[in-house]
C-alpha positions in Angstrom: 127.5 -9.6 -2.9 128.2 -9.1 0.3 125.8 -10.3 2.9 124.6 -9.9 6.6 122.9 -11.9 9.4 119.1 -11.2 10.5 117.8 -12.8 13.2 114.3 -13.7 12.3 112.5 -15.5 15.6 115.5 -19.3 16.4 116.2 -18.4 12.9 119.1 -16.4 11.2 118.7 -15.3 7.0 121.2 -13.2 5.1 120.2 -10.2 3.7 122.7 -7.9 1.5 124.8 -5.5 4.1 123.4 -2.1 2.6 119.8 -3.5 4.4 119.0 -1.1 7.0 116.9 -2.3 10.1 114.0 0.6 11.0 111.3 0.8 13.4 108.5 -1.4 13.8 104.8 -0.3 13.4 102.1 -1.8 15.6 100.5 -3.8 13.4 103.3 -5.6 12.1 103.5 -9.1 12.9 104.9 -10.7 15.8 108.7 -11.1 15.9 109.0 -9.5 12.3 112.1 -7.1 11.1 111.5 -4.4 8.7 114.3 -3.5 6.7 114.4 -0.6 4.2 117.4 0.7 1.9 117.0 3.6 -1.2 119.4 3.9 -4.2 118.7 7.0 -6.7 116.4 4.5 -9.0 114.7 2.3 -6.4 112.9 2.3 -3.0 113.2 -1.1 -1.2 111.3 -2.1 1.6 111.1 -5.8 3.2 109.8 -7.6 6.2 110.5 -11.2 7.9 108.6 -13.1 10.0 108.0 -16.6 10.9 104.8 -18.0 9.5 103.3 -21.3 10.5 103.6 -24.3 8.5 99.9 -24.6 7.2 100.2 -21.1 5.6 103.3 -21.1 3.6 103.0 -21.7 0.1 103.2 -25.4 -1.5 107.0 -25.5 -1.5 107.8 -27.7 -4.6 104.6 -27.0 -6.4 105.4 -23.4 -8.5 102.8 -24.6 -11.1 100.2 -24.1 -8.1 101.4 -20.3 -7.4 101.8 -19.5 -11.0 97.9 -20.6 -11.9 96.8 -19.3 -8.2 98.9 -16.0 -9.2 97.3 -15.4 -12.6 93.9 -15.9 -11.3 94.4 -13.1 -8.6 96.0 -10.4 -10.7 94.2 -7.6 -12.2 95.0 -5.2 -15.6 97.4 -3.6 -14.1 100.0 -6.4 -12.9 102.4 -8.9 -14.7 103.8 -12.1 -13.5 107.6 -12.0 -13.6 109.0 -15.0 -11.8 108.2 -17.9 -9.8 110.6 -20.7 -8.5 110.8 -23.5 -5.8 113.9 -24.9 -5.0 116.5 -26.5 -1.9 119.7 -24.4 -0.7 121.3 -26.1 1.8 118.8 -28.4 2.8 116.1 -25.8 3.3 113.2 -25.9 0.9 112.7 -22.0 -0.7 109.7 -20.9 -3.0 109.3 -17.4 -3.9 107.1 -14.8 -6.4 107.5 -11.6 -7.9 104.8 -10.0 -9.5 104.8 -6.1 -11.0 102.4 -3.7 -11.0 101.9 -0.6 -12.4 101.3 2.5 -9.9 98.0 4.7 -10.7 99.2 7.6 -8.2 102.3 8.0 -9.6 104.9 7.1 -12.5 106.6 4.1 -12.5 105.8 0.1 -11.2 106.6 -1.9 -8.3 107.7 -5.1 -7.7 106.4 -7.2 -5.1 108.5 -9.9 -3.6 106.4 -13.3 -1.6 109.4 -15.3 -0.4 109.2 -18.7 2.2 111.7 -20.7 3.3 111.6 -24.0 5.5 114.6 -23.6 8.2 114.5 -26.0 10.9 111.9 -25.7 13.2 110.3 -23.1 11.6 109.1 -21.0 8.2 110.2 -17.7 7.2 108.0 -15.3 5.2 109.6 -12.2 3.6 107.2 -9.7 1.8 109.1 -7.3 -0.1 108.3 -3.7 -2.0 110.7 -2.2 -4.8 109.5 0.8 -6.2 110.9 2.6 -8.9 112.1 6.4 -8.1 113.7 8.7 -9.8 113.7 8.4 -13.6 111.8 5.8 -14.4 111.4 3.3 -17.2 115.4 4.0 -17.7 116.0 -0.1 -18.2 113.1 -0.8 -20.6 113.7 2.1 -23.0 117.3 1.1 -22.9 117.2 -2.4 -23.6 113.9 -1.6 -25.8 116.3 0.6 -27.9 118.6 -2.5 -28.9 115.6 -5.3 -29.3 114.8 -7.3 -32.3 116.7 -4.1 -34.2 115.3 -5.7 -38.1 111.7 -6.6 -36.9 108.5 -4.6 -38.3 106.9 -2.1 -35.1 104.1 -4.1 -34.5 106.1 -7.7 -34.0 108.3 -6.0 -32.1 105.6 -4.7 -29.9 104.2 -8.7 -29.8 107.3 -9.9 -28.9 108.5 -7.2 -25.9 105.7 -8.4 -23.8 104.6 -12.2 -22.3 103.9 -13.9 -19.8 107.0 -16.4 -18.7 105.2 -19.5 -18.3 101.7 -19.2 -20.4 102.3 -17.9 -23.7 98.2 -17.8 -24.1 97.9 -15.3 -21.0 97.8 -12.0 -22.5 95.8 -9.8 -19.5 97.1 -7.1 -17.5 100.6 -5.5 -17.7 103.3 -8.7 -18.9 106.4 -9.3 -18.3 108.6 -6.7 -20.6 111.6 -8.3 -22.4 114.0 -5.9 -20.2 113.0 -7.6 -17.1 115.1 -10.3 -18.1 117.5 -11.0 -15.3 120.1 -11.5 -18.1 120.1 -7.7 -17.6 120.2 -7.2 -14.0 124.0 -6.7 -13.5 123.7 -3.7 -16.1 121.2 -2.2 -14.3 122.2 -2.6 -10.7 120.0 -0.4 -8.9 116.4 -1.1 -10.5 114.0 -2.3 -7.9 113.8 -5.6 -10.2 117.6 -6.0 -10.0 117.6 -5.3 -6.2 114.6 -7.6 -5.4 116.4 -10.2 -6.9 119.8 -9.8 -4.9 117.7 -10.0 -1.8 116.8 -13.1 -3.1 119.8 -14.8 -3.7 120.8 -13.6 -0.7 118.3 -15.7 1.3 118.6 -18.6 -0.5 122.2 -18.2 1.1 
């Protein structure tokens, strides 16, 4: 992958090179970079900005998003992934949770990354929509899943939540939202939301 430098207030991130920078809107926040790229299966929109300390996310402490996560989302959105880490001394934690559109086919993905560098913390909030044909990767990898189970384990077994098997509400996690699959399915929003975060971690 081949990345680029953003500068984001004393701070530069990296940011995959087919990111486009586009205009500001007056209520964005102060020193913040919108960045915006479209492929024919997902529409990707991001922003950075620096964030005080006191309002970033307990870096180190996923099990604190994941339970504050599931206790915010509603019927119509799943939990995919949350993780905490270090990348070059920097402390990261990020979320991405899905939800299903009501005014129009598809889902989107919503992206909540932070990341400790230096003086200050980052915050990138990030939008992948699904365009185009939709629900192209889970019929796919539906089509090749647990081939020699009855219909209704099958059906038990696409869906769950990644961290609580006893959370059952809302729209889970699908079994073709795997990252295993990402590199066959390189322009899904999922697959592209996750790039961009590799990318910071950088």
């Amino acid at each position: 992958m081949d990345t680029k430098e953003i500068q984001i207030g004393k701070t530069e991130i990296k940011v995959p090179d087919y990111y486009q920078k586009v205009d500001s809107m007056p209520e964005d926040p102060e020193n913040s970079v919108p960045l915006m790229v479209k492929t024919d299966n997902a529409m990707c929109f991001a922003i950075a900005f620096p964030i005080a300390e006191n309002e970033a996310m307990p870096f180190g402490a996923p099990k604190e998003v994941i339970d504050g996560i599931h206790k915010a989302m509603d019927d119509l959105q799943g939990l995919i992934e949350v993780e905490s880490g270090e990348a070059n001394g920097n402390a990261y934690i990020y979320s991405i949770v899905k939800s299903l559109r009501e005014d129009q086919p598809g889902v989107q993905y919503t992206l909540t990354f932070e990341k400790q560098c230096n003086e200050e913390t980052i915050h990138v909030q990030g939008y992948f929509d699904e365009v185009g044909t939709t629900g192209l990767r889970d019929t796919l990898v539906y089509g090749t899943f647990e081939p020699n189970v009855d219909f209704e384990q099958r059906m038990i077994d696409w869906r769950h939540d990644p961290y609580d098997s006893s959370y059952t509400r809302g729209n889970l996690m699908n079994h073709s939202e795997d990252r295993v699959y990402d590199d066959h399915f390189p322009g899904h929003p999922l697959s592209m939301c996750r790039e961009l975060v590799k990318a910071l971690c950088l």
